[in-house]
C-alpha positions in Angstrom: -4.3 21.4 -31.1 -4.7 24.2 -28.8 -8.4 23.2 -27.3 -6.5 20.1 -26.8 -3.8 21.0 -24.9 -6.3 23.6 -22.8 -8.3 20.2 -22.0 -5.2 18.3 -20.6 -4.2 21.6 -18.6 -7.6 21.9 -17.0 -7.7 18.1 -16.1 -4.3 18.7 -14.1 -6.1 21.6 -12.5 -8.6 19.5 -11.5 -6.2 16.4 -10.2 -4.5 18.8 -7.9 -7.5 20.5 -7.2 -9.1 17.1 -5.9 -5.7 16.0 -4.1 -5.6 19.1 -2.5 -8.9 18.0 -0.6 -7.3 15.2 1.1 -5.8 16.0 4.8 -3.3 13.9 5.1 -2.5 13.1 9.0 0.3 11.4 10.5 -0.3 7.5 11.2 2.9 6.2 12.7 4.7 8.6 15.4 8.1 6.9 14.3 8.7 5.4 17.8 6.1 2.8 18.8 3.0 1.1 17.2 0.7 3.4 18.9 -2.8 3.8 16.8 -2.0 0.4 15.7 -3.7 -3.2 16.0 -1.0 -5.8 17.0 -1.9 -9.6 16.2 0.2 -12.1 17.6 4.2 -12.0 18.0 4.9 -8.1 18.0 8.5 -9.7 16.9 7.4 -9.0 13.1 7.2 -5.4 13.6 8.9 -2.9 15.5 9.1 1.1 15.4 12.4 3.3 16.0 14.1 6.2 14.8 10.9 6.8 12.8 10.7 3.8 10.7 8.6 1.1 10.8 9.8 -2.1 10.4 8.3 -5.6 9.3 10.4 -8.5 9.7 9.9 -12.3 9.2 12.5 -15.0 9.8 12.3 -18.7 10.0 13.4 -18.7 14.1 9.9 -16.7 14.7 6.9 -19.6 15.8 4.6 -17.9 13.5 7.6 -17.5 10.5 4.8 -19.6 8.2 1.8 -17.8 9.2 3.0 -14.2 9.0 1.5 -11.3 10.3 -0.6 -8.5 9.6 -0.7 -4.9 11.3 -3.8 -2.6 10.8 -4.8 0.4 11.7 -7.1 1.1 14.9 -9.5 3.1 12.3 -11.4 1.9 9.7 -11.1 3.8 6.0 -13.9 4.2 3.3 -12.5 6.6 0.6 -9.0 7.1 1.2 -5.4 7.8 0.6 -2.4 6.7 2.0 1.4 8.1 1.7 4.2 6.2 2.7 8.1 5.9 2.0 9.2 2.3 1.2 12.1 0.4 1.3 13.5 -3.1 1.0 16.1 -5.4 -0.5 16.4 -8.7 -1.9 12.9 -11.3 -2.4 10.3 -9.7 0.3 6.7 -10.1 0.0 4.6 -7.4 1.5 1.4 -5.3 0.8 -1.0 -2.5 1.7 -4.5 -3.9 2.1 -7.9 -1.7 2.2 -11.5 -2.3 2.1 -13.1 -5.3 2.7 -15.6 -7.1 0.1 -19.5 -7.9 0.6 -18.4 -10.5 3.2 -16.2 -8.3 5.1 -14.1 -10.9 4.6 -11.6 -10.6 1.8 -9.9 -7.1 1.3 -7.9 -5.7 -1.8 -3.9 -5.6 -1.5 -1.7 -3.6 -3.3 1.2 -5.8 -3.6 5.2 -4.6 -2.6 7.4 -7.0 -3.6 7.7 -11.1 -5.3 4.7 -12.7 -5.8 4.5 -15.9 -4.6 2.5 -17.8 -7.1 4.2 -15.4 -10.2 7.3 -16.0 -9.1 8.1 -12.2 -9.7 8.2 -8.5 -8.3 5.2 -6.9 -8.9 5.2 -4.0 -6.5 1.8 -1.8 -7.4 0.1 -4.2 -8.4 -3.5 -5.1 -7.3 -4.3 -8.6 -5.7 -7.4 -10.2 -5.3 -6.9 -13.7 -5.0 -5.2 -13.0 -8.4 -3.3 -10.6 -9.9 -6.0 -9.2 -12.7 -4.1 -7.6 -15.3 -5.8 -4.7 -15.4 -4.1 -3.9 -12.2 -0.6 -4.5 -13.4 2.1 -2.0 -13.0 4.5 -2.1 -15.8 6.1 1.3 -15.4 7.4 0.6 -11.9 10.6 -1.4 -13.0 12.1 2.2 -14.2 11.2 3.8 -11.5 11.5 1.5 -8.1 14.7 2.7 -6.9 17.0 -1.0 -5.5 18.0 -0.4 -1.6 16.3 3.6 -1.3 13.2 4.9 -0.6 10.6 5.1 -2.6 7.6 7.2 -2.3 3.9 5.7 -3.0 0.5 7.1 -2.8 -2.5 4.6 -3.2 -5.5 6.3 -3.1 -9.1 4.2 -2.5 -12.0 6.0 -4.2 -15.5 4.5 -5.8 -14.4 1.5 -7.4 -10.9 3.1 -8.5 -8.0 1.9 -7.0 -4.9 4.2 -8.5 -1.1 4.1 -7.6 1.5 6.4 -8.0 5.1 5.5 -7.2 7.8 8.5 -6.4 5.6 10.8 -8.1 4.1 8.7 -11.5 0.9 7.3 -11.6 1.8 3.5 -12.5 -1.4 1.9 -11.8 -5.4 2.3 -12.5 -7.7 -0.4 -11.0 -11.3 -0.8 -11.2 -13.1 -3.2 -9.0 -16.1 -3.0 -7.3 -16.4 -5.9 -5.3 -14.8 -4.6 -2.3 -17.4 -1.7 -1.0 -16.9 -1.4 2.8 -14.8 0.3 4.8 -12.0 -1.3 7.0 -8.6 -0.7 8.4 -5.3 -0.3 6.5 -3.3 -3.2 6.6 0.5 -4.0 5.9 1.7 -7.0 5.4 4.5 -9.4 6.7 3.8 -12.6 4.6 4.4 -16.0 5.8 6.9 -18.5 4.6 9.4 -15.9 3.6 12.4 -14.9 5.5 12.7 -10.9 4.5 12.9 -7.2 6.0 10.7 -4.2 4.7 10.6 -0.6 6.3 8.0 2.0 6.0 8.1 5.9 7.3 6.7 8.9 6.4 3.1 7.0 6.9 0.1 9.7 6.3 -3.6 8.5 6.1 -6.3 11.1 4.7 -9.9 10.0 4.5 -11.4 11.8 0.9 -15.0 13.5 1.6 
């Protein structure tokens, strides 16, 4: 029992040990989208008071279409911190990598699904929601109306999530290998609000 319990506390070493490594720098200066790629109506996002904010509404041309804002810099190995917050049916994301193609990229989901008809923030998406990369645990933990703290960290094949401090999700999947900007998504067709601050992006070497 001992050796046991001597195992666990030297994998936790090592965890932290590993996190440790990442520098984690600033990617949103809380005022403006600078260090950001804007496609079409800027009226889905705006910046102030240090929160970012994604918005889609059926008044905006483009309310069907959505929107998508990346980063200027593309991101092999990587993590990303971030404070979340929304109410009511939203349906947004946090997309990395790009597959053989450079095509398609992997999404972490935040917020309804639109074919599952359900919340399944965490969760992976490609194309589908493999079950593997289910998130059951977030339901206890996803605090309504507040904000929520996630780290999604990129790494090999592994695509883990950990949600106010709780690792909730563990995805393998290694049909996305190159690197590409981080994305956040406004999705089309549905009229909601959801704000971001606190964004940090560290690349792991």
């Amino acid at each position: 029992m001992k050796s046991i319990r001597l195992l666990a506390a030297l994998a936790a070493l090592v965890v932290s040990a590993s996190a440790a490594e990442v520098k984690l720098e600033s990617a949103f200066n809380g005022k403006d989208l600078a260090g950001w790629k804007v496609s079409g109506a800027d009226a889905f996002w705006t910046a102030a008071d240090g929160v970012l904010t994604g918005v889609n509404d059926p008044s905006f041309k483009d309310y069907k279409k959505g929107n998508m804002l990346y980063t200027e810099k593309s991101y092999q190995d990587v993590v990303i911190e971030c404070e979340c917050r929304f109410s009511g049916e939203i349906d947004s994301g946090i997309m990395v990598r790009k597959d053989a193609a450079g095509k398609k990229d992997i999404q972490m989901q935040i917020g309804v699904s639109r074919s599952l008809k359900k919340d399944m923030t965490c969760t992976f998406y490609v194309g589908k929601y493999p079950e593997a990369g289910w998130a059951p645990k977030v339901p206890s933990l996803w605090k309504n109306d507040e904000w929520n703290k996630i780290r999604f960290q990129a790494k090999g094949d592994t695509y883990t999530v950990w949600l106010n401090g709780e690792q909730v999700a563990n995805y393998v999947d290694a049909n996305y290998p190159k690197a590409a900007p981080v994305g956040l998504q406004v999705h089309g067709g549905v009229k909601m609000k959801v704000e971001y601050r606190n964004i940090s992006i560290g690349e792991i070497k």
